[in-house]
N, C-alpha and C positions, 0 to 999 in steps of 0.2 A: 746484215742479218736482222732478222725482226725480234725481238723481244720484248719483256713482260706477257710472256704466256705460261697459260695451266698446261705441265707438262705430267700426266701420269706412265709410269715405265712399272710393268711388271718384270720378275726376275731383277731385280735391280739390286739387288747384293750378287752378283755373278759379275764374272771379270767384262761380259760384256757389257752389262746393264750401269755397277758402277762405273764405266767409263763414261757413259751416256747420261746418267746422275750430274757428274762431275763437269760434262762439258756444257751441259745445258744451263745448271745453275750460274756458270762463267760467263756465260750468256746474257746474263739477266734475264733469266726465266726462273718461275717458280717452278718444285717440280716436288712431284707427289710419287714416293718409294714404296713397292708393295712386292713382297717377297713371302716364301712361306719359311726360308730358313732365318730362325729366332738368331742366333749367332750372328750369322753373315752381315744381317741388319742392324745388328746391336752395334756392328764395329762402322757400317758406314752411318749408321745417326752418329757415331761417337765421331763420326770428319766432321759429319754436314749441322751439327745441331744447332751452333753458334749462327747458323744462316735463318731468320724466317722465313726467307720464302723456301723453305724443305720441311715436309711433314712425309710420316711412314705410317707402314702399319705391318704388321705380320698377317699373314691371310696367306689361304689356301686356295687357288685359283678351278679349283675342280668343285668347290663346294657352293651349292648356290646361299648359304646365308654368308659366309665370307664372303661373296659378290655382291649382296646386299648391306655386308659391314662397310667394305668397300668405300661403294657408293655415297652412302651417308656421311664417310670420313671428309671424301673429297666435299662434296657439299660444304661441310660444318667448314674445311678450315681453309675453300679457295672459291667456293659459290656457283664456278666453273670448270670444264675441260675445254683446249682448245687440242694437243695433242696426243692421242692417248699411241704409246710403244709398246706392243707386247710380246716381248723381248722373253718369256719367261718359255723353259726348254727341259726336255728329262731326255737325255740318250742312253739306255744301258747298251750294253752287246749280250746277243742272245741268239743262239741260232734257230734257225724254223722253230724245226723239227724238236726242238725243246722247248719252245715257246707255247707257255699255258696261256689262256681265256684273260686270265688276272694281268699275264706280262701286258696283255696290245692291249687290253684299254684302260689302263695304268699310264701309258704315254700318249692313246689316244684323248685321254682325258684330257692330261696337261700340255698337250703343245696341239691340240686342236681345240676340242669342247671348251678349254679355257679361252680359247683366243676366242670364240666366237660369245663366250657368256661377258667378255671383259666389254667386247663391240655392242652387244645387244645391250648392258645395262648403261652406258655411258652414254648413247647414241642420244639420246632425247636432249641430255646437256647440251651436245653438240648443234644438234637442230637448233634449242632456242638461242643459240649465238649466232648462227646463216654464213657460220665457217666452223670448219675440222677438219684435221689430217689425221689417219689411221694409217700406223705403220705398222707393217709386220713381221716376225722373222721366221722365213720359211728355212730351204737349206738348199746349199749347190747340190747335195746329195739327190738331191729327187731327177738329175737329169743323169746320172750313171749308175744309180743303187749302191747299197754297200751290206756286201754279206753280214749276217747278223744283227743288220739293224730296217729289218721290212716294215714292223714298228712305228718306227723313227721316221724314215723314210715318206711310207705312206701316208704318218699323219703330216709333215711336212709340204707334202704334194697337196693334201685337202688346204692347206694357210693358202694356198695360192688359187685354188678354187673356189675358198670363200671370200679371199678380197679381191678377185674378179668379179666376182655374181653381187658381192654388197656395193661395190663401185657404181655400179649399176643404177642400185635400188639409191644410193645419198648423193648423188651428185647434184641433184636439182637445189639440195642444201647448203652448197656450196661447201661439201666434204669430199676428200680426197682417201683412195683407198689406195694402198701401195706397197709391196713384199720389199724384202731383202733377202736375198740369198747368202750368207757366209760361205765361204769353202771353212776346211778344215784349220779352227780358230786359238790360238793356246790360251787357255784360260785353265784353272785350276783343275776345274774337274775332267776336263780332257788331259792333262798330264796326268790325272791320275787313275782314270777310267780306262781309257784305250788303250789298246797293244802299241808299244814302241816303234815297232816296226811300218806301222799303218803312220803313225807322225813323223818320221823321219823318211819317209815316200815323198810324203806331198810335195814339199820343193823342187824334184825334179823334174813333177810333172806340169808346174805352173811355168809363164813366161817369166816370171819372178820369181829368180828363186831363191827364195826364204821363207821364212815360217808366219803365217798369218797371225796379227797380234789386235788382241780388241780396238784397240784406237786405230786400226784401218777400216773400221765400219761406221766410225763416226763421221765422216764425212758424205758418206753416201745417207744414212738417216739425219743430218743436218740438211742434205739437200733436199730429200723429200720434203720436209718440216716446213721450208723457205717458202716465200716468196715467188722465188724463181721455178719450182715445181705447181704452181699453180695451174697449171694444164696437162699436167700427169697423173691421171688416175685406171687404177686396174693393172699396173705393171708391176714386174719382176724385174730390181736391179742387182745382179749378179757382182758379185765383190769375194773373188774368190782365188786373185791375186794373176789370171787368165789362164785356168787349167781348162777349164771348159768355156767353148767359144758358139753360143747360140744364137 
């Protein structure tokens, strides 16, 4: 595995993103944490702080001057990005027909417009080093829907339309664009968020059956990351334990 790389990971106080914090830095990679929850982040600097190569920030990924604090953060304390993960998600449950103006671009915000403002301000880093990997996390959701989350869903489907269409546009820079799909993942706020019922489904319906756990997607975003994905870009790699088979 290659290291000594600038690793930036949004949502990285989430049980998926601190996993990918943790595995990264193990790695010997630097890695730059940006999260909007103050909390969340306050307890994973209180793992990582003793490490230099980890710096954080709290920010809001919807707001363009927090994309511009951002920026500058990474700048001041790494000078580069070679990996940018944006890992950062809002799923409520909400159905249509209750769903106001404020609910869909409240999540279109943050697991789309974020994902493309995190790509667009970072991108120019990436060029003047003539390598970058752009991960993203889309969801298995977008290929069967899921009541009450059209939201969710939809902005999920655009993560994989926009890092098809950007694949496109950075490749000649020797950057790679590339989704991950999660199935249904236990992480915190999904045990606390969703109906029971909807989480104690899913193993039936995968070839695996058990319940998805953050460290089973660290392996498919370390591969991305590699070496060995250097001729993979514009793809969707589905890690969803084989409920759905595309």
């Amino acid at each position: 595995m290659q290291k000594d790389r600038v690793v930036v990971i949004t949502g990285a106080a989430g049980g998926i993103g601190s996993v990918l914090v943790r595995r990264f830095l193990a790695n010997g990679d630097a890695v730059f944490a940006i999260d909007v929850n103050l909390e969340g982040l306050g307890a994973l600097d209180g793992i990582h702080r003793s490490n230099r190569r980890y710096a954080s920030i709290t920010a809001d990924i919807t707001e363009a001057a927090s994309i511009q604090a951002i920026t500058t953060a990474i700048r001041e304390h790494f000078e580069e990005v070679n990996i940018l993960i944006n890992c950062a998600g809002f799923y409520p449950v909400v159905p249509f027909e209750q769903m106001q103006l404020d609910d869909w671009q409240k999540v279109i915000a943050i697991n789309l417009t974020g994902t493309f403002s995190m790509c667009h301000s970072l991108l120019p880093m990436m060029k003047a080093k003539g390598w970058g990997r752009i991960i993203n996390f889309s969801s298995a959701s977008i290929f069967e829907g899921v009541a009450g989350q059209t939201h969710y869903v939809a902005a999920k489907a655009g993560v994989v339309g926009l890092s098809r269409s950007l694949a496109m546009e950075v490749g000649q820079y020797g950057i790679t664009v590339n989704c991950v799909a999660p199935g249904l993942t236990l992480t915190p706020p999904v045990l606390r968020d969703l109906p029971q019922e909807l989480i104690a489904e899913q193993p039936k319906l995968r070839a695996l059956k058990r319940d998805e756990q953050a460290d089973d997607l660290a392996g498919a975003v370390f591969f991305l990351a590699s070496p060995e994905a250097d001729f993979m870009s514009g793809q969707l790699l589905n890690v969803d334990g084989g409920k759905i088979k595309h």
